[in-house]
C-alpha positions as CSV (number, residue, x, y, z in Angstrom):
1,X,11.3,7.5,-27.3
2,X,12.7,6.9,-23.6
3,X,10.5,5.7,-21.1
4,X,10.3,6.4,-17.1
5,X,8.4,4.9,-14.5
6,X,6.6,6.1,-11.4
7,X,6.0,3.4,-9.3
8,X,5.6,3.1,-5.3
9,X,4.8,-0.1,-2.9
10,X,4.0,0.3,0.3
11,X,3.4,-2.4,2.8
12,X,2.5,-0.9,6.2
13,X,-0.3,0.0,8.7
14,X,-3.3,2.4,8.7
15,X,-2.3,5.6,11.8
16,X,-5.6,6.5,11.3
17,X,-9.1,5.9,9.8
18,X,-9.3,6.9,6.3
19,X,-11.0,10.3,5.8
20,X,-13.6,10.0,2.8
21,X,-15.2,12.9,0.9
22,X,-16.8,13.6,-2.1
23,X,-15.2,16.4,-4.8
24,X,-17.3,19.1,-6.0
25,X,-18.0,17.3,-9.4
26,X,-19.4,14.3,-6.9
27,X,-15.9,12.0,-7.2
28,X,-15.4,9.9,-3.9
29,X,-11.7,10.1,-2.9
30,X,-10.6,8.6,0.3
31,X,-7.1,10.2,2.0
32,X,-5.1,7.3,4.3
33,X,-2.1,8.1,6.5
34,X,0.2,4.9,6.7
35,X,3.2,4.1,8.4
36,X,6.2,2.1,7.1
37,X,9.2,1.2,9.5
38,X,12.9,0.1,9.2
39,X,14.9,-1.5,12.2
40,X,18.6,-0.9,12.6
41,X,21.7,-1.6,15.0
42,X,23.5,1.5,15.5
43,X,27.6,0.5,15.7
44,X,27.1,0.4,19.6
45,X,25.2,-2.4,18.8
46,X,22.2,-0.8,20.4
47,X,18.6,-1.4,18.5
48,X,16.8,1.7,16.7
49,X,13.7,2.2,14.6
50,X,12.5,4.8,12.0
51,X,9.0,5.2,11.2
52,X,8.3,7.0,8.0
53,X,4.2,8.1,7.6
54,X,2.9,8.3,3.4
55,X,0.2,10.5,2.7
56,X,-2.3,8.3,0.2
57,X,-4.7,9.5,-2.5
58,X,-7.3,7.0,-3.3
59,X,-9.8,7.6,-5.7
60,X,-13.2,6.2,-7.3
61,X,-12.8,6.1,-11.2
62,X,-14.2,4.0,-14.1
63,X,-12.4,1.3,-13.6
64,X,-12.4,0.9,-9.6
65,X,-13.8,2.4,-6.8
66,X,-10.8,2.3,-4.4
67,X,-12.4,5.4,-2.5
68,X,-15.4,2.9,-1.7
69,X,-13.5,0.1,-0.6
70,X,-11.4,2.0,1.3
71,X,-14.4,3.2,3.1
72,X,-16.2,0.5,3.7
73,X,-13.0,-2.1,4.7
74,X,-10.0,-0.4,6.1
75,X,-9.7,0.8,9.8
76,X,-7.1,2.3,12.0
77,X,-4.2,0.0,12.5
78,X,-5.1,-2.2,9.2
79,X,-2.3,-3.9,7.7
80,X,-2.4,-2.4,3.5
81,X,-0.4,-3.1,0.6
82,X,-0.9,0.3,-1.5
83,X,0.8,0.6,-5.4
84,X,0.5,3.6,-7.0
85,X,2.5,6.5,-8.1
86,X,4.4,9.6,-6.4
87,X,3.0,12.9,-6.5
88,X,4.6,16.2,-5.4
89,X,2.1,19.4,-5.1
90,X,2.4,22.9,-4.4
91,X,-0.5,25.0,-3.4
92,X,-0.7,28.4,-1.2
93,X,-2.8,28.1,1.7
94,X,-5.7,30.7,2.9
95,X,-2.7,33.2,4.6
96,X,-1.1,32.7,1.2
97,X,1.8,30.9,2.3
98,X,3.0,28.0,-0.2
99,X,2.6,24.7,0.7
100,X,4.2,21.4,-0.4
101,X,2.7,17.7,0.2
102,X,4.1,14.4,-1.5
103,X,1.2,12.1,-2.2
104,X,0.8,8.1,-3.1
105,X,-1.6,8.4,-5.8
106,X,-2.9,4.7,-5.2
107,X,-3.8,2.1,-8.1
108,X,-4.0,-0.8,-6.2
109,X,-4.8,-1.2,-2.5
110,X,-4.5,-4.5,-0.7
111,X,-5.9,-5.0,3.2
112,X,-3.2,-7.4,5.0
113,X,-4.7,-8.0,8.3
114,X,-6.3,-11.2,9.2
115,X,-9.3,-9.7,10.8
116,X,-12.8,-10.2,10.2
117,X,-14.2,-7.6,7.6
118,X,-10.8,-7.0,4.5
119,X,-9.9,-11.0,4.5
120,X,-13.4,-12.2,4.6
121,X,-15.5,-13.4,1.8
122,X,-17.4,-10.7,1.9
123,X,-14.7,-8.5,1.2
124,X,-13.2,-10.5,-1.7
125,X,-16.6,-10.6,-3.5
126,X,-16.9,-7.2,-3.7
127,X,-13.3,-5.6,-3.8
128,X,-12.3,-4.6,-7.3
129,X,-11.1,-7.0,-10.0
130,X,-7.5,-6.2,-10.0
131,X,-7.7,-5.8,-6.0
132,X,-9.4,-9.9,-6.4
133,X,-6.3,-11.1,-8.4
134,X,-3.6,-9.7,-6.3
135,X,-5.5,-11.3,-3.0
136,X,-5.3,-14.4,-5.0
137,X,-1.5,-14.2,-5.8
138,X,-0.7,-13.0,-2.4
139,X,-2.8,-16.0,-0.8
140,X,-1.1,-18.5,-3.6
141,X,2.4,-17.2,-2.8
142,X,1.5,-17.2,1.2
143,X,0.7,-21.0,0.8
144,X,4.8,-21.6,-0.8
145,X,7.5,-21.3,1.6
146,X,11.1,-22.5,0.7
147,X,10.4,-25.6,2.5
148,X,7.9,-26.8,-0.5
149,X,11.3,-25.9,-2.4
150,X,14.6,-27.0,-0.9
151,X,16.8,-26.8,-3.4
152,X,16.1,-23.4,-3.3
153,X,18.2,-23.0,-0.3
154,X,21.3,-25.4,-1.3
155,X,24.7,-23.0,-0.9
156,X,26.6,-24.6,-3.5
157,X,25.1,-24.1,-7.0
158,X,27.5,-25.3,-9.7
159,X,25.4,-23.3,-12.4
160,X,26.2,-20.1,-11.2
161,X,28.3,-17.9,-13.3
162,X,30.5,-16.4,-10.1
């Protein structure tokens, strides 16, 4: 059987505060707008910038309640690290017209910035488990740099292959 995977990571900031509501069947889902940009020279040598904007599900299930922590913990201009999956929709809209939207469904949502409320205690504590363990990898890996690791930077390497 062939496999495929579906996987997106975003690293990037909050255009707005996330919208939460509640589904007819009472499941919270929380909607996010975030931006991601990429920096350029043009051949003139001049400077240019592209800012791309991800539409992000996030919702309360069994295992996490993304919706709520989104909620309670991100803000306007937060700094996220979001992992999920692609989504493309159709739908026709109330003048019947058909509509398209392309959607991060979000698995795994990480607040970045170094303010007070998503890096505090507080916020660790009670984000979800899986949420916990990536804060824990991203702190660990934040603590290495290549100085703890020099050799990682030596040019000649006679083990290469090439």
């Amino acid at each position: 059987m062939a496999r495929s995977l579906n996987k997106v990571m975003l690293i990037g900031n909050l255009g707005a505060d996330p919208e939460v509501r509640s589904t007819a069947n009472g499941t919270r889902v929380a909607n996010l707008s975030v931006a991601t940009s990429r920096q350029w020279n043009n051949p003139a040598g001049e400077r240019q910038e592209k800012t791309e904007w991800h539409r992000i599900v996030a919702w309360n299930n069994r295992v996490s309640k993304l919706a709520d922590f989104v909620e309670k913990y991100l803000k306007k201009g937060d700094r996220v690290y979001v992992e999920g999956r692609i989504e493309y929709r159709t739908w026709e809209d109330r003048e019947g017209n058909t509509r398209y939207s392309t959607e991060i469904n979000a698995r795994e949502l990480i607040p970045l910035s170094s303010r007070g409320g998503p890096g505090g205690a507080e916020a660790e504590a009670q984000a979800p488990a899986p949420a916990r363990a990536a804060q824990a990898v991203a702190a660990e890996s934040k603590s290495q740099s290549y100085e703890d690791f020099p050799e990682a930077l030596d040019e000649e390497d006679d083990d290469l292959p090439f």
